[in-house]
N, C-alpha and C positions, 0 to 999 in steps of 0.2 A: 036091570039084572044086578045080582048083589054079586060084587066080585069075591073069589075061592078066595076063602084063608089058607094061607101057610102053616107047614105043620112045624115050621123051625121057631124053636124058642126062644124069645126076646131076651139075646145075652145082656143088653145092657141094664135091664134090673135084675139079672143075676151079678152082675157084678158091683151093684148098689147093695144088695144085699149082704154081697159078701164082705165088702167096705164097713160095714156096720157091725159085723159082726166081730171083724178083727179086734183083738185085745188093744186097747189102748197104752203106748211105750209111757207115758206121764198121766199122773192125777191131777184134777183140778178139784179148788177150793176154794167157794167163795168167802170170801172173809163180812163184806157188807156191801148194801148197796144204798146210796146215802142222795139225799135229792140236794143239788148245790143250785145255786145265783147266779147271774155276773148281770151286775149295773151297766145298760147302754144306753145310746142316746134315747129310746125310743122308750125305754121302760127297764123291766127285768126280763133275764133270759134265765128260762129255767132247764137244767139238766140235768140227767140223772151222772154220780160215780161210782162205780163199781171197782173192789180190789179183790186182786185174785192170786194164791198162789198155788204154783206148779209145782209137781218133783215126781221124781221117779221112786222112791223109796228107796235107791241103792247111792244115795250119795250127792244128786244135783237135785237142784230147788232153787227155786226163781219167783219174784214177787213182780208184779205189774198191777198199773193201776189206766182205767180208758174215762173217758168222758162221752157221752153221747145222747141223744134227745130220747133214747129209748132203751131201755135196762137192758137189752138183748144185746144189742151192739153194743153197749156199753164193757158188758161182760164180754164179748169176742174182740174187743179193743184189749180191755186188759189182758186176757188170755196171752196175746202174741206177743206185748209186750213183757209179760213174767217171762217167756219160754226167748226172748232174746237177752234179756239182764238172766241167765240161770248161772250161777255159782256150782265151783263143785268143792264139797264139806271133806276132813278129813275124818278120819274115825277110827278106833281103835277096840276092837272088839267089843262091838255095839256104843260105844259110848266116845265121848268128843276127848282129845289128847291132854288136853289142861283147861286150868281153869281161866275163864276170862270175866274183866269188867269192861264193860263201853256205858256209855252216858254220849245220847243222840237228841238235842232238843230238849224236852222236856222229861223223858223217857231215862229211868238209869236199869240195866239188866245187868244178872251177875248169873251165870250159867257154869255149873260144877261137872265133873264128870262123876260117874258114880259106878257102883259093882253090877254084875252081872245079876238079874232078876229084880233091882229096882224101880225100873218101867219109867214114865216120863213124868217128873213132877214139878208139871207146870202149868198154864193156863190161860186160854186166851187167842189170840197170837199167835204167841212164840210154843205152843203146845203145836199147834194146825203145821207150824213150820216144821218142826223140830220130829215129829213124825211123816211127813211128806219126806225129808231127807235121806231118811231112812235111819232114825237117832234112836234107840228102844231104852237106853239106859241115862238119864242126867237129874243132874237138881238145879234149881234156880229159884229167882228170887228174882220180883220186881218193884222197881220202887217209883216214886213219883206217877204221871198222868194216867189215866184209865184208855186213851185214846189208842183205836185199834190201827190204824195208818203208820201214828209215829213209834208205838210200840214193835212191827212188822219191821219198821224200817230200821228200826235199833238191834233188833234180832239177826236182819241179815248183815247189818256191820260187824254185828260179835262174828257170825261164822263165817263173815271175809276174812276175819284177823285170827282164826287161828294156824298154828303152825303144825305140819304134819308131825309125828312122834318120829323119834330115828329108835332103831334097833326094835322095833317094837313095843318100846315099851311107853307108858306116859312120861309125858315131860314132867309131871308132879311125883315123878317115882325116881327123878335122876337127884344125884345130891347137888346142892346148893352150894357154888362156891363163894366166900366173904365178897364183899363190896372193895372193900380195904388192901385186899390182898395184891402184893404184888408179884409179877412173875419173877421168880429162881434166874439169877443172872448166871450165863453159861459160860463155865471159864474161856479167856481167849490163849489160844496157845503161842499165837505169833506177838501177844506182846510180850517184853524184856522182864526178865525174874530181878526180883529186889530182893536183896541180904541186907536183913535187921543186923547193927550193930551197936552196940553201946553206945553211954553215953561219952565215956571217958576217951573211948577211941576215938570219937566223932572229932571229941577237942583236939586230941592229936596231931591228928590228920586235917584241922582246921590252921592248926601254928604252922603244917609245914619243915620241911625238911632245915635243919639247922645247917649254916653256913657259916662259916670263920673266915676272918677277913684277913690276910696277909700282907 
């Protein structure tokens, strides 16, 4: 005899479903996925690399990079790793507070901050980065290698290094004070006041009172 179905509904693919459904808090991005070597005793061992970065669009982004014998886990390697190295960006009305240069390896980046409706001009990389952060306004400029790892990596060094803007405003918009300049020394009140005198008096008062000898 064929035993009675239930008429209660299997919560737990309602709850898988609902799992999948939900919006994702971070995006992913694969940047590449590259087939690497390593020389052992026994021959070659072949593995795939994959690099991937995360971010949320409102400010954190994180780069990871996995190794694994199969592009799938290779990518869910890097995955975890970008989302525990994640950085959080400063930013100032769409766009980064000043301007920076870093030089990482081979890699030299120079990332400007720019006006409101110039959009992201850049490429590559540091483009994938630089809009996962949630970045809508910069300029840049790259110079040296073409390589997408050490270019990724040069990118998140610049947006480790920058510094949040105070008052609002950018730090390319505060003035510049000299190199050279030195600080305004503040008079002291508790040291002793000195009275300029002559020269003539100086001698004076240098001979000394005259004495007569009796």
């Amino acid at each position: 005899m064929n035993a009675a179905k239930t008429s209660k509904p299997d919560r737990k693919d309602n709850r898988r479903r609902d799992r999948r459904n939900e919006p994702k808090e971070f995006e992913e991005t694969t940047l590449s996925v590259d087939r690497v070597t390593r020389v052992v005793k026994g021959g070659r061992r072949m593995r795939f690399r994959a690099i991937v970065v995360v971010g949320n669009k409102k400010g954190k982004v994180g780069l990871g990079t996995g190794k694994a014998g199969e592009v799938q886990a290779a990518v869910q390697k890097a995955t975890r790793a970008a989302k525990r190295a994640m950085l959080r960006v400063p930013m100032v009305k769409g766009t980064i507070p000043h301007q920076i240069d870093v030089k990482f390896k081979s890699a030299k980046l120079r990332i400007m901050p720019a006006s409101p409706g110039t959009g992201i001009i850049a490429g590559g990389a540091l483009r994938v980065i630089l809009e996962l952060a949630g970045i809508k306004d910069v300029l840049s400029k790259r110079f040296g290698t073409k390589n997408k790892l050490v270019n990724a990596q040069a990118a998140m060094k610049a947006l480790q290094g920058l510094k949040p803007a105070r008052g609002g405003n950018t730090l390319a918009d505060e003035p510049k004070k000299p190199i050279d300049a030195e600080p305004e020394a503040t008079p002291d009140k508790s040291a002793p006041k000195v009275k300029q005198i002559s020269r003539e008096e100086a001698k004076e008062r240098a001979k000394g009172p005259n004495l007569d000898v009796v």
